[in-house]
TIVEX-475533 format. One record per residue (C-alpha): residue in one letter; chain; y, x, z. Coordinates in steps of 0.5 Angstrom, whole numbers, padded with zeros to 4 digits, m for minus. Last residue first. Layout:
REM TIVEX-475533
SITE code unit     Y     X     Z
SITE    A    A     Y     X     Z
...
//
This chain:
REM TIVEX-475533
SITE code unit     Y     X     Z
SITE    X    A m0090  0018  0014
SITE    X    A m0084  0014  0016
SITE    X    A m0079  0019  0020
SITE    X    A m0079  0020  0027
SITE    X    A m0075  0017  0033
SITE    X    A m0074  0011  0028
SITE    X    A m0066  0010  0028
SITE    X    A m0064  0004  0034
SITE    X    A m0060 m0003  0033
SITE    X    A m0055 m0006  0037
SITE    X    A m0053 m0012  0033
SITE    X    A m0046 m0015  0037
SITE    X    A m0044 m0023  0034
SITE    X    A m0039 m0027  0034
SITE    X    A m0039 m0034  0033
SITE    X    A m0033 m0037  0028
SITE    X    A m0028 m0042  0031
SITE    X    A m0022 m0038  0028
SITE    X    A m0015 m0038  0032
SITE    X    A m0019 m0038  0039
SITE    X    A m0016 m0043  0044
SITE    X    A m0022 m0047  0045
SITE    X    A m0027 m0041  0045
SITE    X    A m0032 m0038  0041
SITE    X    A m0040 m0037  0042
SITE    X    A m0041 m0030  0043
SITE    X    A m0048 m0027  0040
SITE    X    A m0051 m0021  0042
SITE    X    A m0057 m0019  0040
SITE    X    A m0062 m0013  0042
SITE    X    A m0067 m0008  0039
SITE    X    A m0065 m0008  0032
SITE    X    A m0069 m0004  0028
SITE    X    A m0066  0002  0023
SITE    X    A m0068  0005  0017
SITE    X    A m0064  0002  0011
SITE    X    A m0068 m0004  0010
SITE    X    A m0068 m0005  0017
SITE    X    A m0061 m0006  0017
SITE    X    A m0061 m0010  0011
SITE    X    A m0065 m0015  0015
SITE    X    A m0061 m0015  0021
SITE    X    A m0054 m0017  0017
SITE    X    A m0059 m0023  0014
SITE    X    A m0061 m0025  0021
SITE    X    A m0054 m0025  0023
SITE    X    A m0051 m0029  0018
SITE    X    A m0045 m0025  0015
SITE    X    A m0037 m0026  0015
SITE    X    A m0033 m0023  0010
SITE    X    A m0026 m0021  0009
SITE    X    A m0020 m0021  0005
SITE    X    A m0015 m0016  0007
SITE    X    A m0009 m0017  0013
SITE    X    A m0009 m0023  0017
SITE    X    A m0017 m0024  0014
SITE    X    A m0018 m0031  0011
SITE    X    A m0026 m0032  0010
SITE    X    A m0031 m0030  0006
SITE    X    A m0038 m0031  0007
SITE    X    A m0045 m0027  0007
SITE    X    A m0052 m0029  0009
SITE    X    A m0050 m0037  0008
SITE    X    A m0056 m0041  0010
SITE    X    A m0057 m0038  0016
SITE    X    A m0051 m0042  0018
SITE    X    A m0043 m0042  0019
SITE    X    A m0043 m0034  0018
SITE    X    A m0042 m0030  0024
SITE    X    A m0036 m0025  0026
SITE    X    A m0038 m0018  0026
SITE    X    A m0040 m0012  0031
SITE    X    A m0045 m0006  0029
SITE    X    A m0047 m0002  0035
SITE    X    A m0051  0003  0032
SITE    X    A m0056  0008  0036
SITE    X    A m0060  0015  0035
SITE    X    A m0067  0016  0037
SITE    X    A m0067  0020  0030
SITE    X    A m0060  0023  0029
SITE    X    A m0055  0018  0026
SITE    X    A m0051  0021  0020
SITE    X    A m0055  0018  0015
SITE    X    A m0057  0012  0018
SITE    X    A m0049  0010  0018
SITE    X    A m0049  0012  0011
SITE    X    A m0054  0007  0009
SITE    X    A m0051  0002  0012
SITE    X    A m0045  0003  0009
SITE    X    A m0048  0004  0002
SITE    X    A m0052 m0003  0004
SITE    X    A m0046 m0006  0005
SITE    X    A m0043 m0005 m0002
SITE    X    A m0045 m0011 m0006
SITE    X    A m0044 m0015  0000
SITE    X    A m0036 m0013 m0001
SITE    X    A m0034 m0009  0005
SITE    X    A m0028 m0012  0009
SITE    X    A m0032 m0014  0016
SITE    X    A m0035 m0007  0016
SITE    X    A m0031 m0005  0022
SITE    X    A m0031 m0011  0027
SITE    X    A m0034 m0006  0032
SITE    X    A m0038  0000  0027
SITE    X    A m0040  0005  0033
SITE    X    A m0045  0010  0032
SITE    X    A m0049  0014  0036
SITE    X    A m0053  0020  0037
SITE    X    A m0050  0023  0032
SITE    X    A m0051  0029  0027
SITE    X    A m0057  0027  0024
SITE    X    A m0054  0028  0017
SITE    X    A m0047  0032  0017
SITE    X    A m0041  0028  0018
SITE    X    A m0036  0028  0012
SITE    X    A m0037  0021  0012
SITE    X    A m0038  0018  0004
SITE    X    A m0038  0009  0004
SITE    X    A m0035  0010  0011
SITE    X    A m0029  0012  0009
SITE    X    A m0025  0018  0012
SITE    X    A m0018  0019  0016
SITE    X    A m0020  0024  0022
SITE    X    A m0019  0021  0030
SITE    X    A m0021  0027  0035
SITE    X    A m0018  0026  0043
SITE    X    A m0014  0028  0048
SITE    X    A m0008  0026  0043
SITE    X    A m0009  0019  0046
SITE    X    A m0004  0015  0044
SITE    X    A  0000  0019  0039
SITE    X    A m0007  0021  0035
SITE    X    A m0009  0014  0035
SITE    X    A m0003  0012  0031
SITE    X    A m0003  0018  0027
SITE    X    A m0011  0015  0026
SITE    X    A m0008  0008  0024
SITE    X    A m0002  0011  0020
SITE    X    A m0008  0014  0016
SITE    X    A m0013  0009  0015
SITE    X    A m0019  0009  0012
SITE    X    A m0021  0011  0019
SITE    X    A m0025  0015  0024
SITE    X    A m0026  0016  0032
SITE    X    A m0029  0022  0036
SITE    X    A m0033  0020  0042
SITE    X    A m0037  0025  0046
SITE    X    A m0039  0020  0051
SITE    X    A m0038  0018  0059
SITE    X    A m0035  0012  0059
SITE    X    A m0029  0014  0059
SITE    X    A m0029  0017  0052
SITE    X    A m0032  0010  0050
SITE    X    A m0026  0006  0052
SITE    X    A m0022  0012  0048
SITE    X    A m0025  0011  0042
SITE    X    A m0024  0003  0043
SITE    X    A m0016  0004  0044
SITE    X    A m0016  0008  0037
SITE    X    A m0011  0005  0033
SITE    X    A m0016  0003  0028
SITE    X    A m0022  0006  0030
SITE    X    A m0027  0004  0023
SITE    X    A m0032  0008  0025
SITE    X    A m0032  0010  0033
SITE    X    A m0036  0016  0032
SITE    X    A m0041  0018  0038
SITE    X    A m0044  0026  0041
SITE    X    A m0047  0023  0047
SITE    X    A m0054  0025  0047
SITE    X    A m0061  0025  0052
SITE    X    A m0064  0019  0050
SITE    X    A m0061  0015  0057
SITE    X    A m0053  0017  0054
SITE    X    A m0055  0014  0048
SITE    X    A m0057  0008  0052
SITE    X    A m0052  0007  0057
SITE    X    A m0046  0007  0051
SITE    X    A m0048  0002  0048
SITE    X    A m0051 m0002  0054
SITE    X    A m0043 m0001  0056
SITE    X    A m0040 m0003  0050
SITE    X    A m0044 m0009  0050
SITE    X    A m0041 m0011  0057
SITE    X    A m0035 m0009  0055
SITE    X    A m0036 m0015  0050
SITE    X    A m0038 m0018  0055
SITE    X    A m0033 m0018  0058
SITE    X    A m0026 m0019  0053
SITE    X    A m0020 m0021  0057
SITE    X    A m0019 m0013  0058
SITE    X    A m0022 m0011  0051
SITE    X    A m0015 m0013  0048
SITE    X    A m0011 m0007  0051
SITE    X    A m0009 m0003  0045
SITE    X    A m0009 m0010  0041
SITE    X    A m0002 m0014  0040
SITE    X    A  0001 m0007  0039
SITE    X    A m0003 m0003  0036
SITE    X    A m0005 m0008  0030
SITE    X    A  0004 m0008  0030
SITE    X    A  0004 m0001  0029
SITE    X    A m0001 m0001  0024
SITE    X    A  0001 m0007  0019
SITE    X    A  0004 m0003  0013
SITE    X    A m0002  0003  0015
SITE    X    A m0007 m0004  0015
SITE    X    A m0006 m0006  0008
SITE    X    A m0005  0001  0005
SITE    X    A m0011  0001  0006
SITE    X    A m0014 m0006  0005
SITE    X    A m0011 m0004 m0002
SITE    X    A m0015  0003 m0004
SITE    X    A m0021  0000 m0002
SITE    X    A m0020 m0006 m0006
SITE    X    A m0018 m0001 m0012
SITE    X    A m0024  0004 m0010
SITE    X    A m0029 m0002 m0010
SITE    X    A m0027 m0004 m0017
SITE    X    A m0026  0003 m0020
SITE    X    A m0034  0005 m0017
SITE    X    A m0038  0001 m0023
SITE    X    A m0033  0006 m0027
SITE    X    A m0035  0003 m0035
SITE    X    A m0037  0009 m0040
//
């Protein structure tokens, strides 16, 4: 018998332990880099509006590395809990903001139960998951939103929609960009509509001259008959 998942679990396993040897030095260079990031906050904000104005606030961070996100969310008001695939990241989290809940979990099988958050942020989260597995991880944010509930997903662009998905030379794991029409599609196809778009166009200083894209999308209110 051939293990389809072997392939995934090894590259799973590999930018895990990636990111727990670089997790000290991520926190560092990045534990207050939303201060020169505006519209990002901005992004954050309307998030964080949205689920608020539908009556929730229960939030997970997925993918929160050392936490600094989670927190911004926290005091935006929102319930907000942060999960990661990598264990140093989520003791890095814990240190930095014990007020708060971090758990080591992958987003390809969350232990969240269905319909148990009112939002989903996955920001720059999703950049390591092979094409092929993208829709798994769609599906489980899906799964784990209630209805009504929103997503904020955040990635780097492709050159052109003529490119749905590209790899690109990640500082600590192989990565993947994606066009921002393509990501929207899988996202409808797993049940969840994009209401907005951000698109940062970058800047002369950054290191890597991609877009960078905020899809805001929103789970049916009640299921497809």
């Amino acid at each position: 018998m051939v293990d389809h998942d072997a392939p995934h679990l090894d590259d799973l396993r590999a930018t895990r332990e990636a990111y727990d040897a670089a997790a000290v030095t991520y926190a560092r260079l990045f534990h207050d880099s939303l201060r020169d990031l505006p519209l990002d906050r901005a992004m954050l904000g309307v998030f964080a509006e949205v689920v608020r104005a539908a009556g929730g606030g229960r939030v997970a961070d997925l993918g929160c590395g050392p936490g600094h996100v989670t927190a911004h969310l926290a005091e935006s008001g929102l319930e907000a809990f942060g999960v990661d695939a990598s264990p140093a990241m989520i003791e890095l989290a814990r240190q930095a903001h014990p007020e708060l809940r971090f758990e080591v979990g992958s987003m390809t099988a969350l232990d969240i139960r269905d319909g148990e958050l009112d939002g989903v942020l996955a920001r720059w989260s999703v950049i390591h998951t092979p094409p092929s597995r993208l829709p798994v991880v769609l599906g489980e944010f899906q799964r784990v939103l209630a209805p009504g509930g929103h997503l904020l997903i955040g990635f780097s662009a492709t050159d052109g929609p003529a490119h749905p998905t590209q790899v690109f030379d990640h500082a600590v794991a192989p990565a993947y960009r994606w066009s921002p029409d393509h990501l929207a599609a899988l996202l409808r196809e797993s049940g969840l509509a994009e209401t907005a778009r951000l698109v940062r166009e970058p800047q002369p200083a950054d290191r890597r001259q991609f877009q960078e894209v905020h899809l805001l999308a929103r789970k049916a209110s009640t299921p497809p008959i």
